[in-house]
N, C-alpha and C positions, 0 to 999 in steps of 0.2 A: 266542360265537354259539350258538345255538339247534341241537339234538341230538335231529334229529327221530326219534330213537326213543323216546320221552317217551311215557309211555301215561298215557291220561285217569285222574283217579279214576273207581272203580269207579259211583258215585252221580250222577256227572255225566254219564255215556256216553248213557244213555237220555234224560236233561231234553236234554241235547244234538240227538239225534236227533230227536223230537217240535219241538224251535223247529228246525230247520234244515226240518222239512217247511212248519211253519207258515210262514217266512220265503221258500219255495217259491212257497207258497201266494198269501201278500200280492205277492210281484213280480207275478207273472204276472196278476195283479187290477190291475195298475197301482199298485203303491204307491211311493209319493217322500217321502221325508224331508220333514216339517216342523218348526218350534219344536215343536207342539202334539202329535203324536203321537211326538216322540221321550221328549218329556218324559212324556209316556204312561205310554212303554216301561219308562222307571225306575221311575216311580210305581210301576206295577203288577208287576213283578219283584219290588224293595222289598218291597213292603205284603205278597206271600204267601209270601214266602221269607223275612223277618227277623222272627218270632213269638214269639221269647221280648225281653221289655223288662223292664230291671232296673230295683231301684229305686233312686235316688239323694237321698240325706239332704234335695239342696235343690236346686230348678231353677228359674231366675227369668229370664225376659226383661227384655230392655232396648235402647237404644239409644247406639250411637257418633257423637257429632255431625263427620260429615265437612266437607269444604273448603264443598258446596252443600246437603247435604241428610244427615240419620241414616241408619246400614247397623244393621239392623236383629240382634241377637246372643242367644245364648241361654248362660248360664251354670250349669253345672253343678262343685256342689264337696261331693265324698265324705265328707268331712269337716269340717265347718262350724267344727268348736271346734277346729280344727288350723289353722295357719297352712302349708300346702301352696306348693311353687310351679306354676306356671302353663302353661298349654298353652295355644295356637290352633287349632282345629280348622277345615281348610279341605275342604268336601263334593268330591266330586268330578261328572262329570256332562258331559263334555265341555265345560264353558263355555257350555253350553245347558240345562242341566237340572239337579235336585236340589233340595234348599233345606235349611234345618236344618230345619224339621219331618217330612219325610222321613226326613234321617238322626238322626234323634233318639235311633233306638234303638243304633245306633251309637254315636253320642257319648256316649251314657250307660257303655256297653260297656268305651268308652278311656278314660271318666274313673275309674272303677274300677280300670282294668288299672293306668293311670300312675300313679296315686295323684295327682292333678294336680288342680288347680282349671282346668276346661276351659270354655275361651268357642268355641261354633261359629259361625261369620260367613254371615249369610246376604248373599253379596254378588252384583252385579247380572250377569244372566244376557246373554248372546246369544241371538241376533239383533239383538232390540232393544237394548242397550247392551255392544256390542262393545270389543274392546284398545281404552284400557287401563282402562277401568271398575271391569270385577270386581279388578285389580290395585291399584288404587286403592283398595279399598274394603277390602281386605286388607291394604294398607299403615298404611292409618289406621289399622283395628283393634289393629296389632301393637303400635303407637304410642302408642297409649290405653288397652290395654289393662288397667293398674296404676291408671290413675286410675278407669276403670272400677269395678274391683273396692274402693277407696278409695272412693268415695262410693256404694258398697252397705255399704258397712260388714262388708265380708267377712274373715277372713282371709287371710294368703297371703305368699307370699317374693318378693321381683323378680328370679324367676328365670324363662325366658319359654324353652319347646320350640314347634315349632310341629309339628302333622300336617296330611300330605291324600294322599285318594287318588284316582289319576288323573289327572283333570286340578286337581282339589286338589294334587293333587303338584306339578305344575308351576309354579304359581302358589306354594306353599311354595318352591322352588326358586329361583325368582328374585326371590322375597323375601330369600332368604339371599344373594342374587347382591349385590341392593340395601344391605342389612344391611354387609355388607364396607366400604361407604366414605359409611355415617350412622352418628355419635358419638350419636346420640340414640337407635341401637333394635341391641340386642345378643342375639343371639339364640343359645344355649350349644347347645341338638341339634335338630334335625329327624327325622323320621320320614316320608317318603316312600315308599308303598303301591301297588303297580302302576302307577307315574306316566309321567304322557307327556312328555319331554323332549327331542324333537325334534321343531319345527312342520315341517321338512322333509319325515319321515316317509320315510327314507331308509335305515333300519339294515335289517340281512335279515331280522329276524323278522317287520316288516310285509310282508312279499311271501310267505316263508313259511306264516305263521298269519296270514294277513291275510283267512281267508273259513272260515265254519263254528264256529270257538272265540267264537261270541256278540258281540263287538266285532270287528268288519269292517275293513278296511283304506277301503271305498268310504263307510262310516260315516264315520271319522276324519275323514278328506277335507273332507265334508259339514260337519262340527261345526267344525275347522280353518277352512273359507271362511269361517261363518258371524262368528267368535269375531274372528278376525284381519282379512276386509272390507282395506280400505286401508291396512294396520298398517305395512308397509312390507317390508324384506328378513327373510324366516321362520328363515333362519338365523341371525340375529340376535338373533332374537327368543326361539329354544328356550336354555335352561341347559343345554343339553348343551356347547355350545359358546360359554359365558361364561367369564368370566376367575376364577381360583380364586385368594384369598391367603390366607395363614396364620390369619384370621381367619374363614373360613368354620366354621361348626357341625361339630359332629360327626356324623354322615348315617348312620342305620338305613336300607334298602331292601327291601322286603319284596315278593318278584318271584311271580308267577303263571308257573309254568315253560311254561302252550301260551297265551301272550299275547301278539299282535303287537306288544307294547311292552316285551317280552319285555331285547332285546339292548341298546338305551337305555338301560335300568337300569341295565344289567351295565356296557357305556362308561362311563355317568358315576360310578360306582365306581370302577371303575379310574382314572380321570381321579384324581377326590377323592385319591385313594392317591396318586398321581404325585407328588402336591402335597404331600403332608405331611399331609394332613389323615386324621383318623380316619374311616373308611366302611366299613360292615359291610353284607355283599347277601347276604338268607335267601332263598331259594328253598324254596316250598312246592310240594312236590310234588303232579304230576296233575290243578294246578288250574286255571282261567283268569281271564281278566281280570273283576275286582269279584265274586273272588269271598266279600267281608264283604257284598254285599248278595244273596248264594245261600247264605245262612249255614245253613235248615234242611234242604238238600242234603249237604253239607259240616263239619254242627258242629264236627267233629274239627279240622280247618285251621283254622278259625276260633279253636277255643279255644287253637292253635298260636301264633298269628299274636296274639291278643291278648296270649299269657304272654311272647312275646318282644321287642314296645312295651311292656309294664311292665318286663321287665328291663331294656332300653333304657334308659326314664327314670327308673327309680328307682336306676340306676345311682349313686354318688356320684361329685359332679364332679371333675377331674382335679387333682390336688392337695390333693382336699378328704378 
């Protein structure tokens, strides 16, 4: 559980202060959550807080043709004349927001760290295409991802990590959930990043840190209705509370220590452990939630947080 004598980083105390008045400000204006102005909110965070963009040898768009229609993917490989294996990169954005052009600079970021030929999914957002869409759109990709990369004529190994953060994480999550009992899509580690794993939203650190640390507990909520709509029972639905077997990946967690999603992590760590399985939870310190899109606040974390998803996956596989 969450040790609420945690003190901010030092760089974040003040950005903090200034949005907690601005966020003052807009209530009291009448402001209500929409699609349009949350996704806003990312946008514009994003675009003045993540300013350095690295270059990457090759980056090419493309499409995955799903069950009705292509999810649209962006490919990044560090090394062109190396045959590399493979990451999915899933945005995060509550299920309402982001896209890979947004996170781009990110994904550029991870595919350098992991040394990976990284594909980011831009898959279908809420409101408008609500559970189980974007999951869907993430399955597929996982799925095709090798042929993908086969008929670009790319290098690469059939060796398949998947990241996301946030609500990328969870969807990463119960991909690995899925993964467990289909022979068609094997997935060796994940790397989930401040993720949300309980749609219940019921662990202490949402009550906690659920007002002021930038993502709001009445936020969640909001993105939660929008995302999930008539999906059915929410506990159900979160990977915190799915069934774990010896085949589940091996799980990096990379925790924001003042993040209402804070204690979630740390559960389903322990849980992984319980199991057998390998799971490792880094806590960076004084940070909060997203914070790889407050990167020019934070460099330091950031370049933390990046060396230790390349150790992760450049890790050699177990027996290997």
């Amino acid at each position: 559980m969450y040790d609420q004598d945690r003190q901010l980083h030092p760089s974040l105390a003040n950005w903090l202060e200034w949005l907690r008045e601005a966020q003052a400000v807009a209530r009291a204006a009448g402001y209500r959550p929409t699609a349009t102005n949350v996704r806003e909110a990312l946008d514009g965070l994003t675009r003045r807080l993540v300013t350095q963009i690295p270059a990457v040898p090759l980056v090419r768009d493309d499409l995955i043709q799903g069950p009705h229609f292509a999810v649209s993917v962006r490919i990044y490989h560090p090394r062109p004349e190396s045959a590399l294996p493979v990451a999915l990169f899933v945005h995060g954005g509550g299920h309402c927001a982001g896209g890979v052009g947004l996170y781009d600079p990110i994904a550029r970021k991870l595919a350098l760290a992991s040394g990976r030929v990284l594909v980011a999914v831009d898959y279908r957002l809420a409101p408008e295409c609500p559970y189980p869409a974007g999951l869907e759109d993430v399955q597929v990709c996982a799925r095709q991802v090798f042929a993908l990369l086969e008929r670009n004529g790319l290098a690469f190994e059939r060796r398949l990590a998947i990241l996301g953060d946030s609500a990328g994480g969870a969807l990463c999550a119960t991909l690995s959930h899925l993964a467990q009992f289909d022979p068609g899509l094997a997935i060796e580690r994940q790397v989930l990043i401040y993720p949300g794993l309980d749609y219940t939203l019921s662990q202490p650190s949402t009550f906690t840190l659920g007002q002021g640390y930038l993502l709001e507990r009445d936020r969640i909520l909001w993105m939660f209705d929008a995302y999930l709509q008539q999906a059915g029972n929410r506990r159900d639905l979160s990977p915190l509370y799915m069934a774990v077997t010896p085949d589940y990946p091996e799980t990096l967690i990379l925790a924001a220590e003042l993040d209402p999603l804070y204690d979630e992590g740390l559960a389903y760590q322990r849980g992984l452990v319980e199991q057998g399985v390998r799971a490792l939870h880094r806590v960076m310190p004084g940070t909060i939630h997203a914070f790889l899109n407050l990167e020019d606040l934070v460099p330091d974390v950031c370049a933390d947080a990046y060396a230790a998803i390349g150790d992760f996956l450049r890790a050699e596989p177990a027996g290997g």
